[in-house]
C-alpha positions as CSV (number, residue, x, y, z in Angstrom):
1,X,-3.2,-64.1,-2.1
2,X,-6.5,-66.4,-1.6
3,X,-9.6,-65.1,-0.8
4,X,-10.3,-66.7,2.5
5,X,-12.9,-69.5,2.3
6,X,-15.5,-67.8,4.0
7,X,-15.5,-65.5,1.2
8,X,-15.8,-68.1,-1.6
9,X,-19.2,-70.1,0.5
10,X,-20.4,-66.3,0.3
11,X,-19.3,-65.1,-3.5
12,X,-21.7,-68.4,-4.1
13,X,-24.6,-67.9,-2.1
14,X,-25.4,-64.5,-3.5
15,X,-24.4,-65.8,-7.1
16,X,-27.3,-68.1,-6.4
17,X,-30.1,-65.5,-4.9
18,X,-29.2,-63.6,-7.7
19,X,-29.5,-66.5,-10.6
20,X,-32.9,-67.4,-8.7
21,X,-34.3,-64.1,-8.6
22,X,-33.8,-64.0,-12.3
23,X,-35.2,-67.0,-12.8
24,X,-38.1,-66.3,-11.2
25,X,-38.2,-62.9,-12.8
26,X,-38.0,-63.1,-16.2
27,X,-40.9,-65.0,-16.9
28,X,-43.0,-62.8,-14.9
29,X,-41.2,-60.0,-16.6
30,X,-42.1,-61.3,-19.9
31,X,-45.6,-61.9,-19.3
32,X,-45.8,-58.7,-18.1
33,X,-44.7,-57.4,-21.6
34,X,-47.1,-59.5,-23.4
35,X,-50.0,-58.0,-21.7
36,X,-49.0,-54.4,-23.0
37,X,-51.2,-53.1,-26.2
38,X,-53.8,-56.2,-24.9
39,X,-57.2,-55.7,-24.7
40,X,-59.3,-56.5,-21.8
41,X,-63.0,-57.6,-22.9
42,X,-64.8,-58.9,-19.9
43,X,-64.8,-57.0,-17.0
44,X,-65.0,-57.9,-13.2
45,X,-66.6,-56.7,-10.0
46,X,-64.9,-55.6,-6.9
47,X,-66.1,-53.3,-3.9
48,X,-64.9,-49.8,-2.9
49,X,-65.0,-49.4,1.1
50,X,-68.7,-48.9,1.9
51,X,-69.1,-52.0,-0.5
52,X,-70.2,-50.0,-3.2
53,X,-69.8,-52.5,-6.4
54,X,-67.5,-51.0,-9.5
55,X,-66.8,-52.4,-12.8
56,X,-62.8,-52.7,-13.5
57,X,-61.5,-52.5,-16.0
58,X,-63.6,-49.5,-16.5
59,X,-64.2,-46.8,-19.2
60,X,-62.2,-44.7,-18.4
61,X,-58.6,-43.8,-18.6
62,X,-56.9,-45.3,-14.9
63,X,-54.3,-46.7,-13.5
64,X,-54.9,-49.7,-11.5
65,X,-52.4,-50.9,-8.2
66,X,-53.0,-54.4,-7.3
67,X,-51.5,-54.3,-3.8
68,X,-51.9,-55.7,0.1
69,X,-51.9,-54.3,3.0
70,X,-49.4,-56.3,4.4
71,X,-47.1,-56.1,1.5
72,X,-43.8,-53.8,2.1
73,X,-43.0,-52.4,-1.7
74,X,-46.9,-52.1,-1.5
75,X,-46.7,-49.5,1.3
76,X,-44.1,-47.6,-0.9
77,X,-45.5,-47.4,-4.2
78,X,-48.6,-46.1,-2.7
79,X,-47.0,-43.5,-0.5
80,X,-45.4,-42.4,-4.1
81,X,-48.7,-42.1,-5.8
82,X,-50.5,-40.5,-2.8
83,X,-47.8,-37.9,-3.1
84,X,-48.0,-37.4,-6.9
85,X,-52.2,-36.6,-5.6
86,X,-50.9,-34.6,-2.6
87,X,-49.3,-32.1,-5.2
88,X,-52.0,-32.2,-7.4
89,X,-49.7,-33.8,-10.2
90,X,-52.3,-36.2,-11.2
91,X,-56.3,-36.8,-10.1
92,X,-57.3,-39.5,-7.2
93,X,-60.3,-40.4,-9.4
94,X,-58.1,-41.9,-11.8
95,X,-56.0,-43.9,-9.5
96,X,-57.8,-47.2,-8.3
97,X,-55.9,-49.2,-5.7
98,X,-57.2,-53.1,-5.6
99,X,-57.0,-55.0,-2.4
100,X,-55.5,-58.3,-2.7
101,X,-56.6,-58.9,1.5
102,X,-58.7,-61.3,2.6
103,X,-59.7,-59.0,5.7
104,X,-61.6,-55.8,5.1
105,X,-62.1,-54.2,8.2
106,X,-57.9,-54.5,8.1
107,X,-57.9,-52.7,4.5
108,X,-60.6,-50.0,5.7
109,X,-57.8,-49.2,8.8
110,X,-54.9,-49.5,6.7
111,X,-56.0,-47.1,4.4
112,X,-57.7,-44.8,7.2
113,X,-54.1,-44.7,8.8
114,X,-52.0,-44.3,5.5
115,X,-54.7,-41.4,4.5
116,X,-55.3,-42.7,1.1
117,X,-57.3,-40.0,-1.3
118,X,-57.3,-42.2,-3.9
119,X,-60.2,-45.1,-4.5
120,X,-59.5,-48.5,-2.8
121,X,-62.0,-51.2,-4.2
122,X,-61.3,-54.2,-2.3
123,X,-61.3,-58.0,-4.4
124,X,-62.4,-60.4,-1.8
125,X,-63.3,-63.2,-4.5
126,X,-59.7,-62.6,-6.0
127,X,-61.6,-62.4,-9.6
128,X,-59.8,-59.4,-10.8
129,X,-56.6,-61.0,-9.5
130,X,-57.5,-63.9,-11.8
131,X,-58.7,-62.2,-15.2
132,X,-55.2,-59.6,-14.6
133,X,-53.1,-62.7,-14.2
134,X,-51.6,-61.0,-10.6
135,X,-48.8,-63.0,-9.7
136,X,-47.7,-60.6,-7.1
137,X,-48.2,-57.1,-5.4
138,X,-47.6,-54.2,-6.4
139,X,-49.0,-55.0,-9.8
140,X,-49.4,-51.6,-11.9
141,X,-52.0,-51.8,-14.9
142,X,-52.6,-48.5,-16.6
143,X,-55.3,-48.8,-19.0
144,X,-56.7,-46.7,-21.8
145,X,-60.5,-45.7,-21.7
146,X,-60.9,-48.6,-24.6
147,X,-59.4,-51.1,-21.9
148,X,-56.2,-51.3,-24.0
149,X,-53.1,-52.3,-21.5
150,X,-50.9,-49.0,-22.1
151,X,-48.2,-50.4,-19.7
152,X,-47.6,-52.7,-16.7
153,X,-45.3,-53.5,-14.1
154,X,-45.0,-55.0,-10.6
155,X,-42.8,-54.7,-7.5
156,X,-41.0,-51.2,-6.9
157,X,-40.8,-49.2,-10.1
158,X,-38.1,-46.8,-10.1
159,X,-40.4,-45.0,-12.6
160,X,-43.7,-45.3,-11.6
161,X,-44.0,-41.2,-10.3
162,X,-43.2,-40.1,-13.7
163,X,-45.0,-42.5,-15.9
164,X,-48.3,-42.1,-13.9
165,X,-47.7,-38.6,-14.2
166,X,-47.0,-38.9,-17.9
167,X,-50.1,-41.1,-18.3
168,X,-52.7,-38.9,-16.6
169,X,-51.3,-35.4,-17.4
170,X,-52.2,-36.4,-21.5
171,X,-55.3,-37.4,-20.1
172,X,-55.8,-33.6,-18.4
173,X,-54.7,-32.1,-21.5
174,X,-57.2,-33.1,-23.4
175,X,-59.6,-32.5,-20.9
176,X,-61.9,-29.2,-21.9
């Protein structure tokens, strides 16, 4: 029995999305691994909410999110990590969320409405997009105290919850 052709024009379009997507992906993907064990010497200035300037990458052991406030998997991978803070599984000083947006008076209501604990610099020169090499948001950076890349990833990261958790909770350990 023959598939109707209806079928076939479909089999072939998502054959395609899919061979683009990976297309698309693996290079990014790759990269991505390359910049793991790297080590980040210059540093770049962006601006927390009251425009207070920071230094990232910074000295200290952090995770970095390089998101958007329009940016769907953004919202979600956020809403993860606020939760991870929410039960007190890992500290809101150590998470820094990096604004991508052009507007900041959007950012500073986004992440009043969202209730954000953790720091939100925002990047309205797109530096520290440029020396981390964003091609897209999310873009997770966790980085050692020494500015060493321990491990990055971007879009939704079906292990993101347990591998900041992992990351930070050695750092609390150690702590006296």
């Amino acid at each position: 029995m023959k598939k109707p052709r209806s079928f076939r024009v479909w089999d072939f379009l998502f054959v395609g999305l899919v061979a683009y997507a990976l297309i698309v992906r693996i290079p990014q993907w790759y990269r991505a691994y390359q910049r793991q064990g790297g080590k980040f010497q210059q540093t770049v200035m962006v601006y927390d909410l009251e425009g207070v300037p920071q230094e990232i990458p910074g000295d200290t052991k952090q995770v970095l999110i390089f998101w958007a406030t329009w940016c769907g998997p953004c919202t979600v991978e956020l809403a993860r990590v606020q939760r991870l803070i929410d039960k007190q599984e890992v500290p809101a000083d150590q998470i820094i969320a990096v604004s991508l947006d052009a507007d900041l008076s959007v950012l500073k209501q986004t992440a009043q409405e969202r209730g954000y604990s953790f720091k939100i610099v925002h990047d309205s020169t797109r530096a520290a997009g440029r020396l981390f090499g964003i091609e897209g948001t999310p873009t997770v950076y966790f980085m050692q105290a020494d500015r060493t890349v321990n491990w990055t990833t971007f879009g939704v990261s079906p292990s993101l919850e347990y591998r900041i958790s992992q990351f930070l909770s050695r750092e609390q350990a150690k702590s006296p």
